[in-house]
HTML snippet that shows the backbone in 3Dmol.js (N, CA, C, O; Angstrom):
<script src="https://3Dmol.org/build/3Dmol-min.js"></script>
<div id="view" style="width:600px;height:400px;position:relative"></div>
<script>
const pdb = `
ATOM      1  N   UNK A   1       0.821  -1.204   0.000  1.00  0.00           N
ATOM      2  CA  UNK A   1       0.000   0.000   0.000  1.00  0.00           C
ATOM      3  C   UNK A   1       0.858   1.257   0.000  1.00  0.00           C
ATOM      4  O   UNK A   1       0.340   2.105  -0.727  1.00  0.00           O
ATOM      5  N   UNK A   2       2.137   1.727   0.635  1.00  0.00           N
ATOM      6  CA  UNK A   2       2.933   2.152   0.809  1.00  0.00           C
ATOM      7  C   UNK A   2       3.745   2.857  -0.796  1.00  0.00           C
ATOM      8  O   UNK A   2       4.249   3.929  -1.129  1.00  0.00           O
ATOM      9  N   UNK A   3       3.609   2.173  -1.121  1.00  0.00           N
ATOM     10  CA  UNK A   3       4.183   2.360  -2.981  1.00  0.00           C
ATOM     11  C   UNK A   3       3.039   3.086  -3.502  1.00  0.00           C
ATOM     12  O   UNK A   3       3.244   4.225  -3.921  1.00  0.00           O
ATOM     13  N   UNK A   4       1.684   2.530  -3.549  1.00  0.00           N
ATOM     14  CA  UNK A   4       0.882   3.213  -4.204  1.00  0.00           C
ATOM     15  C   UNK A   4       0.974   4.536  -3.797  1.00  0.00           C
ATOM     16  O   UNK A   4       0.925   5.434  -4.637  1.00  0.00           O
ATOM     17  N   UNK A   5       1.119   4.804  -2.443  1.00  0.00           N
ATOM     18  CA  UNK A   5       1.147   6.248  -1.968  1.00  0.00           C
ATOM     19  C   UNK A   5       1.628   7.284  -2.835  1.00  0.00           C
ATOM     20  O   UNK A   5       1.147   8.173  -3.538  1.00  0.00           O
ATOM     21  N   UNK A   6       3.232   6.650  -2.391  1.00  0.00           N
ATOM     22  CA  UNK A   6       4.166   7.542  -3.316  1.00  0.00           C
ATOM     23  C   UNK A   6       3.727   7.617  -4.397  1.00  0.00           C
ATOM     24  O   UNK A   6       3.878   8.764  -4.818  1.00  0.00           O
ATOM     25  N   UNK A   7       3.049   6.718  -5.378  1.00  0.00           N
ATOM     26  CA  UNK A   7       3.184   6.629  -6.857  1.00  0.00           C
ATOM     27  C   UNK A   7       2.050   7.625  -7.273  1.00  0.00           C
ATOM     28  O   UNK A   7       2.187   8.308  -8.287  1.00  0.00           O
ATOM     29  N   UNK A   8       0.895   7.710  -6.465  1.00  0.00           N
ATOM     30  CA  UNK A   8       0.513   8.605  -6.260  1.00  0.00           C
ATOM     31  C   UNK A   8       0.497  10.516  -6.088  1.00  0.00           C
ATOM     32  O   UNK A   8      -0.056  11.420  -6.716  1.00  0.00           O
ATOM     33  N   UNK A   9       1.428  10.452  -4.885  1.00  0.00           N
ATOM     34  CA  UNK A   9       2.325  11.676  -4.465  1.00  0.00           C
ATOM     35  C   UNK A   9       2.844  12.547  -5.799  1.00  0.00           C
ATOM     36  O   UNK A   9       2.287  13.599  -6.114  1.00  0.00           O
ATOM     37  N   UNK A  10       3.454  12.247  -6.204  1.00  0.00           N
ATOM     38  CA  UNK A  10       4.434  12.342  -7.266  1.00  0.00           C
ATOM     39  C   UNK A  10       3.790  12.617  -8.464  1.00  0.00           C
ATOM     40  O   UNK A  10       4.434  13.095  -9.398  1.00  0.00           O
ATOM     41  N   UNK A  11       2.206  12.297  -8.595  1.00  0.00           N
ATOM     42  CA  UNK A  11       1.731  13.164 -10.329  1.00  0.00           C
ATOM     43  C   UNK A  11       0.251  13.871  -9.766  1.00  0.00           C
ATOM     44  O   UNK A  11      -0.282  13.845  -8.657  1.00  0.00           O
ATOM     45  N   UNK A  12      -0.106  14.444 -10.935  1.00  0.00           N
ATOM     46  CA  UNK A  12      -0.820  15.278 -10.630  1.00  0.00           C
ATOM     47  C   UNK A  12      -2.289  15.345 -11.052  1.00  0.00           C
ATOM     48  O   UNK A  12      -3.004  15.924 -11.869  1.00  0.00           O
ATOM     49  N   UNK A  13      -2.390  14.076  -9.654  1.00  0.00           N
ATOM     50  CA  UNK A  13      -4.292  13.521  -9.867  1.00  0.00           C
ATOM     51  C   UNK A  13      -4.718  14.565  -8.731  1.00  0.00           C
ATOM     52  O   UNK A  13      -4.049  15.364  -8.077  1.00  0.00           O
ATOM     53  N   UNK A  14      -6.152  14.243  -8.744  1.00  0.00           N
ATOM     54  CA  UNK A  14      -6.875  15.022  -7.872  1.00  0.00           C
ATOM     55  C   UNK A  14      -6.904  14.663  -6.399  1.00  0.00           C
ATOM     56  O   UNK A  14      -7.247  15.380  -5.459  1.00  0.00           O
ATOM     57  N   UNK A  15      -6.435  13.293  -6.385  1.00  0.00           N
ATOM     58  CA  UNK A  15      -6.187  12.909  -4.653  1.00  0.00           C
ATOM     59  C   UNK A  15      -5.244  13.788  -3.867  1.00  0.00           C
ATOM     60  O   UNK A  15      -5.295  13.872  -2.640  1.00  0.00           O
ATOM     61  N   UNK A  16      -4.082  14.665  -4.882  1.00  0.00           N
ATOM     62  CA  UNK A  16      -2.787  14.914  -4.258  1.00  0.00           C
ATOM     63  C   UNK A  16      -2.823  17.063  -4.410  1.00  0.00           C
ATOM     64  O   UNK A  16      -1.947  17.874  -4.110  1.00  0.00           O
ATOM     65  N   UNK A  17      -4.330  17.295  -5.031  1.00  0.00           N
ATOM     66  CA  UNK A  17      -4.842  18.561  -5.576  1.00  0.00           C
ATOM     67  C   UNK A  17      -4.978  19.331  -4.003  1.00  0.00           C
ATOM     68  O   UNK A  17      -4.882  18.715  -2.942  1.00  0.00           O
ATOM     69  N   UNK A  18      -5.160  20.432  -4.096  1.00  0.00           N
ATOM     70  CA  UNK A  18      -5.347  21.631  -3.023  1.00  0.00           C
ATOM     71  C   UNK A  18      -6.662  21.484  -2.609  1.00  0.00           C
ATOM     72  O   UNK A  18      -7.062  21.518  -1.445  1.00  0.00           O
ATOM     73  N   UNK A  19      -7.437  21.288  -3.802  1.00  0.00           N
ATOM     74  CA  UNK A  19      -9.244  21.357  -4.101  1.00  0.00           C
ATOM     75  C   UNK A  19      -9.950  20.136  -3.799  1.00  0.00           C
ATOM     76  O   UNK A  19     -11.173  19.994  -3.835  1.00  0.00           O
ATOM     77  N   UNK A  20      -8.640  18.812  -3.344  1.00  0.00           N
ATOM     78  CA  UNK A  20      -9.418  17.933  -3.291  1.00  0.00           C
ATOM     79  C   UNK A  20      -9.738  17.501  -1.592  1.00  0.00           C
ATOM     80  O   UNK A  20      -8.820  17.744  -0.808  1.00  0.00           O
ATOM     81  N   UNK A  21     -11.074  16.841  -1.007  1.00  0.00           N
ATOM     82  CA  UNK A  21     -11.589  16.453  -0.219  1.00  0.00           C
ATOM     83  C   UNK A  21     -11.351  15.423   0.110  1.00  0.00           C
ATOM     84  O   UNK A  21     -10.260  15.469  -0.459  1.00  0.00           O
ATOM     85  N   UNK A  22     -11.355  14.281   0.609  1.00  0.00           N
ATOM     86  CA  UNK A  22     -11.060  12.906   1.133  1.00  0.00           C
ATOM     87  C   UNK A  22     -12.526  12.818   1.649  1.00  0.00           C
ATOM     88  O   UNK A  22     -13.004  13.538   2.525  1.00  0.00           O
ATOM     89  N   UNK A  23     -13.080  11.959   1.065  1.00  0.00           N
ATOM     90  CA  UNK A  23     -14.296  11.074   2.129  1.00  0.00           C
ATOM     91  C   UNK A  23     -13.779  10.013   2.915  1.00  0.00           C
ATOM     92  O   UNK A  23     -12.918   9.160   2.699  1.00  0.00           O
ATOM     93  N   UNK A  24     -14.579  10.296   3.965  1.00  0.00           N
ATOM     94  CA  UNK A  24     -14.307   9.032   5.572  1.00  0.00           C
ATOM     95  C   UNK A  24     -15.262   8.008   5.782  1.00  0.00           C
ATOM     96  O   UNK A  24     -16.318   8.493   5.375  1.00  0.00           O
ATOM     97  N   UNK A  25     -15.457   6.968   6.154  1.00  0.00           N
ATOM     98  CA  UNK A  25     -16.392   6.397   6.824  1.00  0.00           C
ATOM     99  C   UNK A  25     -15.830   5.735   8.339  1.00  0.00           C
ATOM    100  O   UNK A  25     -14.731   5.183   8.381  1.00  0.00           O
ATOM    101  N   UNK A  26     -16.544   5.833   9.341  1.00  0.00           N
ATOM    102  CA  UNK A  26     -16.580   5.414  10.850  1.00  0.00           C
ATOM    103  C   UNK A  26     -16.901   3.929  10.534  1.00  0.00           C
ATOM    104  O   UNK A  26     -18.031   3.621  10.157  1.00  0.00           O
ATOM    105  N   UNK A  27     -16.075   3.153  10.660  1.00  0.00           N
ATOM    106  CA  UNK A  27     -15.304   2.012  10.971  1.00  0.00           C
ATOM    107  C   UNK A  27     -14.903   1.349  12.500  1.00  0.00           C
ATOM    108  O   UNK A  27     -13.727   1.432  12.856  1.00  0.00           O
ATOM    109  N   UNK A  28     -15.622   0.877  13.143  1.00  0.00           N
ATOM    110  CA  UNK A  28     -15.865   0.600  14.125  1.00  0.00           C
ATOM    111  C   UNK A  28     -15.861   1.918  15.097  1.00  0.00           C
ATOM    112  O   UNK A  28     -16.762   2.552  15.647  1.00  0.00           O
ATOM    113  N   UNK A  29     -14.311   2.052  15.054  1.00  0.00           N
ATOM    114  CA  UNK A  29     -14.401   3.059  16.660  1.00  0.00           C
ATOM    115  C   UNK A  29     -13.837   3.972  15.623  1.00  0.00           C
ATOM    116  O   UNK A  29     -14.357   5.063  15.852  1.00  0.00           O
ATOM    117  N   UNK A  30     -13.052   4.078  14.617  1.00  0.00           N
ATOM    118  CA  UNK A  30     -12.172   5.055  13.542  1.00  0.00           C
ATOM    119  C   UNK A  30     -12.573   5.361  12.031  1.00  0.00           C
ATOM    120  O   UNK A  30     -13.487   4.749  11.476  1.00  0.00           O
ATOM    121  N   UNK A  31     -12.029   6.080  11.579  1.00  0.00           N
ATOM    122  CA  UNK A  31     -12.200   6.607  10.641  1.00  0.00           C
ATOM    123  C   UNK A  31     -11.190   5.569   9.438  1.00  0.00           C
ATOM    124  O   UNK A  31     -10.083   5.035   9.503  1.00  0.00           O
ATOM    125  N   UNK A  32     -12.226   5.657   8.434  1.00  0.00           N
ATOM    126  CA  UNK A  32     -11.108   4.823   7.055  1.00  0.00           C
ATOM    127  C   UNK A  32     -11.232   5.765   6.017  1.00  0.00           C
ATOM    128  O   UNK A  32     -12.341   6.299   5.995  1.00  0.00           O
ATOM    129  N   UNK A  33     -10.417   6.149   5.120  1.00  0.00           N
ATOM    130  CA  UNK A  33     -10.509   6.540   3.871  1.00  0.00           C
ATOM    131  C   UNK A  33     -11.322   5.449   2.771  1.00  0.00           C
ATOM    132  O   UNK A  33     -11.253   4.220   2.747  1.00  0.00           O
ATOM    133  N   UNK A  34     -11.989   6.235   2.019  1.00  0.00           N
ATOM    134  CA  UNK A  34     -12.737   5.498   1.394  1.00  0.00           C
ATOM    135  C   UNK A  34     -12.014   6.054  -0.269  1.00  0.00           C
ATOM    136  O   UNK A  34     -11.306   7.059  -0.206  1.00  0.00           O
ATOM    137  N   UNK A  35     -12.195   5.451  -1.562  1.00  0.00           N
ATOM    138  CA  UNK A  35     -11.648   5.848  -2.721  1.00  0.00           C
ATOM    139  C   UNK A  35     -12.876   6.243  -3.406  1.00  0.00           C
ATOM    140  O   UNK A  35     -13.587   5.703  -4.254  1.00  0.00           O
ATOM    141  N   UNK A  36     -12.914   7.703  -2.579  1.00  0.00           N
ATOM    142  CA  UNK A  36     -13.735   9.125  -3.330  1.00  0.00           C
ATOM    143  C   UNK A  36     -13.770  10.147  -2.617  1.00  0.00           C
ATOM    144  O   UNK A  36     -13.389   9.909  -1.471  1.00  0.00           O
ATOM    145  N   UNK A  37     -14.083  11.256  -2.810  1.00  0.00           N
ATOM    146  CA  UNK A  37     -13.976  12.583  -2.071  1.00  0.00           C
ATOM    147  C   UNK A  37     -14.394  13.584  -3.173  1.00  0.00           C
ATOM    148  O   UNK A  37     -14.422  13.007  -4.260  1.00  0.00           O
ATOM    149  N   UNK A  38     -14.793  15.144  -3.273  1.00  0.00           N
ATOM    150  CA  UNK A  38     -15.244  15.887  -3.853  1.00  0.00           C
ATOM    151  C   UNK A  38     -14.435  16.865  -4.121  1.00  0.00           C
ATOM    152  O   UNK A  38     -13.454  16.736  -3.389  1.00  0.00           O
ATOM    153  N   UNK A  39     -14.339  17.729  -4.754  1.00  0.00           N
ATOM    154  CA  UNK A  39     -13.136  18.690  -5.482  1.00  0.00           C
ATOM    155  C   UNK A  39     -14.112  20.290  -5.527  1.00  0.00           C
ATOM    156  O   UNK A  39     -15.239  20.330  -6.021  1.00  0.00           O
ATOM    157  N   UNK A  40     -13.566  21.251  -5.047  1.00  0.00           N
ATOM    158  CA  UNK A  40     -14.506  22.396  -4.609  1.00  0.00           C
ATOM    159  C   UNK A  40     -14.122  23.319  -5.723  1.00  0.00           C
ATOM    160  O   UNK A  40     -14.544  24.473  -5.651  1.00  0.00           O
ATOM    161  N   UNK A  41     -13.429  22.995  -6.673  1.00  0.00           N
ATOM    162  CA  UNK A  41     -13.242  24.374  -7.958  1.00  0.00           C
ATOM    163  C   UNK A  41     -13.433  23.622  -9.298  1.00  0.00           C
ATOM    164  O   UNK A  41     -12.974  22.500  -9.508  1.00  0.00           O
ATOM    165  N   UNK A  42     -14.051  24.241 -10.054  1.00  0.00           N
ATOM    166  CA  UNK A  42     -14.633  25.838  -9.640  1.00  0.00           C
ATOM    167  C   UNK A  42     -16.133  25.813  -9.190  1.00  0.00           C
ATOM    168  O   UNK A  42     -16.809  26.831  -9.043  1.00  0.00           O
ATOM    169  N   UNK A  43     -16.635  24.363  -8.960  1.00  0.00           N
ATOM    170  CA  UNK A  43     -18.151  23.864  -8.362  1.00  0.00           C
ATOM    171  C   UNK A  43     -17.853  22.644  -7.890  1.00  0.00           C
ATOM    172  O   UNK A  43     -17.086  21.744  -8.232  1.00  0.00           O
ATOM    173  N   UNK A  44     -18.770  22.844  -6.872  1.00  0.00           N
ATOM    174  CA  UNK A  44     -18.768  21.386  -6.143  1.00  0.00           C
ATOM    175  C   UNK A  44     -18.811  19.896  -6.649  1.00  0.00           C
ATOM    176  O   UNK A  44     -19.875  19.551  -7.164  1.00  0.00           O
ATOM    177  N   UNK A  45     -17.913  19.072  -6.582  1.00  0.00           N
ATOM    178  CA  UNK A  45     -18.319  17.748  -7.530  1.00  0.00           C
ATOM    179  C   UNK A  45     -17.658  16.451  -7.095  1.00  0.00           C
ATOM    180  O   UNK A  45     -16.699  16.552  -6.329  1.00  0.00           O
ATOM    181  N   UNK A  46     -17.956  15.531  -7.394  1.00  0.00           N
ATOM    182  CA  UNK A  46     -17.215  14.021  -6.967  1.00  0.00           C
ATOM    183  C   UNK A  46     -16.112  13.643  -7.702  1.00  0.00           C
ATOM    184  O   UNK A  46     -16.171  13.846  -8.914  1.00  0.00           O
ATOM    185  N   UNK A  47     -15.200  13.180  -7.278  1.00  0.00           N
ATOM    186  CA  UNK A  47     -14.175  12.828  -7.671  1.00  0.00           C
ATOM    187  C   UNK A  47     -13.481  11.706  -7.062  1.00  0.00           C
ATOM    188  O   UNK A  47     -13.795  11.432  -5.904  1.00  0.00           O
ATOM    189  N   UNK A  48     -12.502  10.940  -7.701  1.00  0.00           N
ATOM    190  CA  UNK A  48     -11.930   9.748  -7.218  1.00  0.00           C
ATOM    191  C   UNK A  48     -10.477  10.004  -7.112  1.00  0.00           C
ATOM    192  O   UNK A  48     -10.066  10.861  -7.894  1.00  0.00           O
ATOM    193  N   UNK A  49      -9.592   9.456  -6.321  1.00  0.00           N
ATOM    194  CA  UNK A  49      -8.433  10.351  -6.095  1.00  0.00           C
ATOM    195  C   UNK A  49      -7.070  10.288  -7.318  1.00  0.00           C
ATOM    196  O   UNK A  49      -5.958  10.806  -7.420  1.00  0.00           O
ATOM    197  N   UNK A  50      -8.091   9.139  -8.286  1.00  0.00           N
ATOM    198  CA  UNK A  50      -6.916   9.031  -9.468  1.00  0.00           C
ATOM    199  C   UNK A  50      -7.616   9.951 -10.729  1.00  0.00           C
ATOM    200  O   UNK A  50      -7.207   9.905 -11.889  1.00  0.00           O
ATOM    201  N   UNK A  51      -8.276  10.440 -10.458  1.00  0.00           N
ATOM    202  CA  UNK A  51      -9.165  11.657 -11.829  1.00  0.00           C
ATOM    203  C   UNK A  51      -7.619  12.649 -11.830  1.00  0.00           C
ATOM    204  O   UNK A  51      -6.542  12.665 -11.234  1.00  0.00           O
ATOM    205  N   UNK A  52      -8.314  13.387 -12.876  1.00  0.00           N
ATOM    206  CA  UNK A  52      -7.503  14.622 -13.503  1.00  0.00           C
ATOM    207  C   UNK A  52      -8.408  15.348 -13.822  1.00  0.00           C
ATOM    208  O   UNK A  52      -9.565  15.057 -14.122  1.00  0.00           O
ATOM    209  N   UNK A  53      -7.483  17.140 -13.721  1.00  0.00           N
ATOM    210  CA  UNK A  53      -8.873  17.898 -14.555  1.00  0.00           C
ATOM    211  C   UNK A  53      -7.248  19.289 -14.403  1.00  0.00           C
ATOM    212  O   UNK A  53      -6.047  19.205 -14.147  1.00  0.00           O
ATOM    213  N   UNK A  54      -8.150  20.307 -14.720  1.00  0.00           N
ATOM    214  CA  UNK A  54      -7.498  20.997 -15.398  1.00  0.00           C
ATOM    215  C   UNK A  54      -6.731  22.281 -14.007  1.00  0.00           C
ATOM    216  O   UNK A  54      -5.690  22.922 -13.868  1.00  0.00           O
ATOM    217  N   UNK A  55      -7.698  22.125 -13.442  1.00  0.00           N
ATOM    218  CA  UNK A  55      -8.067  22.732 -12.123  1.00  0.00           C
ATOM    219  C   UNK A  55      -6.817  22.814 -11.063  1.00  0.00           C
ATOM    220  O   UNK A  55      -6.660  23.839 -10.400  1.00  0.00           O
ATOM    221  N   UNK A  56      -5.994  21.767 -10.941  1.00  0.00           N
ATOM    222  CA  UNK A  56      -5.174  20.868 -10.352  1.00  0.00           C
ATOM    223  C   UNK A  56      -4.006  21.852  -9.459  1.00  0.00           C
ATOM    224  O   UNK A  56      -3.163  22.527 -10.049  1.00  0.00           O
ATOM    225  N   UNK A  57      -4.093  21.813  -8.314  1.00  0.00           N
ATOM    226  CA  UNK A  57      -3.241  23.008  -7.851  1.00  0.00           C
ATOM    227  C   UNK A  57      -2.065  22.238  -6.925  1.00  0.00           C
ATOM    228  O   UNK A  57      -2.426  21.076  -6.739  1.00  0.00           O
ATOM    229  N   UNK A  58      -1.252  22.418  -6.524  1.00  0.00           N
ATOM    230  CA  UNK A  58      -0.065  21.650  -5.698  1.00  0.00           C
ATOM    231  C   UNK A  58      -0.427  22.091  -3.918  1.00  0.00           C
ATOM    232  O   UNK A  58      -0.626  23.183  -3.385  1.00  0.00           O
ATOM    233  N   UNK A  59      -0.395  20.806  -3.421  1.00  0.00           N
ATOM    234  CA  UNK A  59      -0.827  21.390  -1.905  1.00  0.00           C
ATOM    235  C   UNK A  59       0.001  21.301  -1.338  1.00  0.00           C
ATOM    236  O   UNK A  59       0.966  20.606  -1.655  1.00  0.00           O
ATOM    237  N   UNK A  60      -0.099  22.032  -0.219  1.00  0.00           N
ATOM    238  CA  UNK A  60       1.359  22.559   0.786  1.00  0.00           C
ATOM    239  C   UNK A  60       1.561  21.294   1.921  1.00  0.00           C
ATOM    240  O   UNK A  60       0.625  20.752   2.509  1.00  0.00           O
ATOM    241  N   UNK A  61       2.954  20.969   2.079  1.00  0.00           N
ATOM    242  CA  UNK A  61       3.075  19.656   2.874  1.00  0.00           C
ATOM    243  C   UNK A  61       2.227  19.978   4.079  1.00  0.00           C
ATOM    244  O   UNK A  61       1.342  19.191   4.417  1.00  0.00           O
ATOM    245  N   UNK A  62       2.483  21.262   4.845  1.00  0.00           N
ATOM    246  CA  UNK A  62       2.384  21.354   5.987  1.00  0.00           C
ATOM    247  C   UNK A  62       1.444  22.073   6.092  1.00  0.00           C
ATOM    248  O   UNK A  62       1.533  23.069   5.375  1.00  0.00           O
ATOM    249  N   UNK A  63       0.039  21.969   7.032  1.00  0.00           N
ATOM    250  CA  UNK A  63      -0.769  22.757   7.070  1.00  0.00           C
ATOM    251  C   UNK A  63      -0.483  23.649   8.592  1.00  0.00           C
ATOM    252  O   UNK A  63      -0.096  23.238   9.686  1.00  0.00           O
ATOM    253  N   UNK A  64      -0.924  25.272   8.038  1.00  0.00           N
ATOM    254  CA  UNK A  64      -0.841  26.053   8.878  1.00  0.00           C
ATOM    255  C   UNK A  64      -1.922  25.784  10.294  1.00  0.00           C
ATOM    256  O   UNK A  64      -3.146  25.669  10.345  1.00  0.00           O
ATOM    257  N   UNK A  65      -1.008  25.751  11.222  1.00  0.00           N
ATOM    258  CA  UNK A  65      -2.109  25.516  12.471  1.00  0.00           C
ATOM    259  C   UNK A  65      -2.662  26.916  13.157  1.00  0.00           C
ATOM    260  O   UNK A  65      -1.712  27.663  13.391  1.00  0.00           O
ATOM    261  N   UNK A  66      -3.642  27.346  13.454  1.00  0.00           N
ATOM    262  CA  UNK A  66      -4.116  28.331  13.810  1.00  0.00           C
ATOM    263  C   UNK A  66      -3.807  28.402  15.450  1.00  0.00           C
ATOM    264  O   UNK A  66      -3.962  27.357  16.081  1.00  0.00           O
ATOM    265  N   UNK A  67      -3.377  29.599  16.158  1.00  0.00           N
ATOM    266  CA  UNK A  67      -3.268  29.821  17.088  1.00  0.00           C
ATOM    267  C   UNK A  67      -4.770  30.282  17.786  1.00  0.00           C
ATOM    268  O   UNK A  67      -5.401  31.258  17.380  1.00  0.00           O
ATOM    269  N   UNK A  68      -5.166  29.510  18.770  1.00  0.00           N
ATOM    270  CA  UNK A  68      -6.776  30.269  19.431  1.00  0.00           C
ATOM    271  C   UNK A  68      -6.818  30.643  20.796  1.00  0.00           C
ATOM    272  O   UNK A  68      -7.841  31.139  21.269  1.00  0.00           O
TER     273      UNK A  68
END
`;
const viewer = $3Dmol.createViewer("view");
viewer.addModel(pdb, "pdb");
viewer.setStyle({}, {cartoon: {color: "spectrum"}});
viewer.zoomTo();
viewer.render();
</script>
């Protein structure tokens, strides 16, 4: 599973996009990734994390944590 990641990582589908969403499902006590999630530009829509589109933006490793 580990390979696919990377192989993944490395081009420029919508799983690895700025715009893209991850869907979850609750799995006993946790959360699983499921293979689909929705893409918010330039309208709301479904997507699978190996699609392409034109849209496609590079996301930042690290997300900014908000101080509260």
């Amino acid at each position: 599973m580990g390979t696919f990641k990377k192989d993944l990582s490395e081009r420029k589908l919508c799983g690895t996009c700025a715009h893209f969403y991850q869907h979850y499902v609750l799995r006993r006590s946790s959360f699983t990734s499921v293979w689909c999630g929705h893409c918010t530009t330039p309208r709301l829509k479904s997507r699978m994390p190996d699609d392409t589109c034109p849209n496609w933006t590079t996301r930042d490793e690290e997300e900014p944590v908000s101080e509260s």
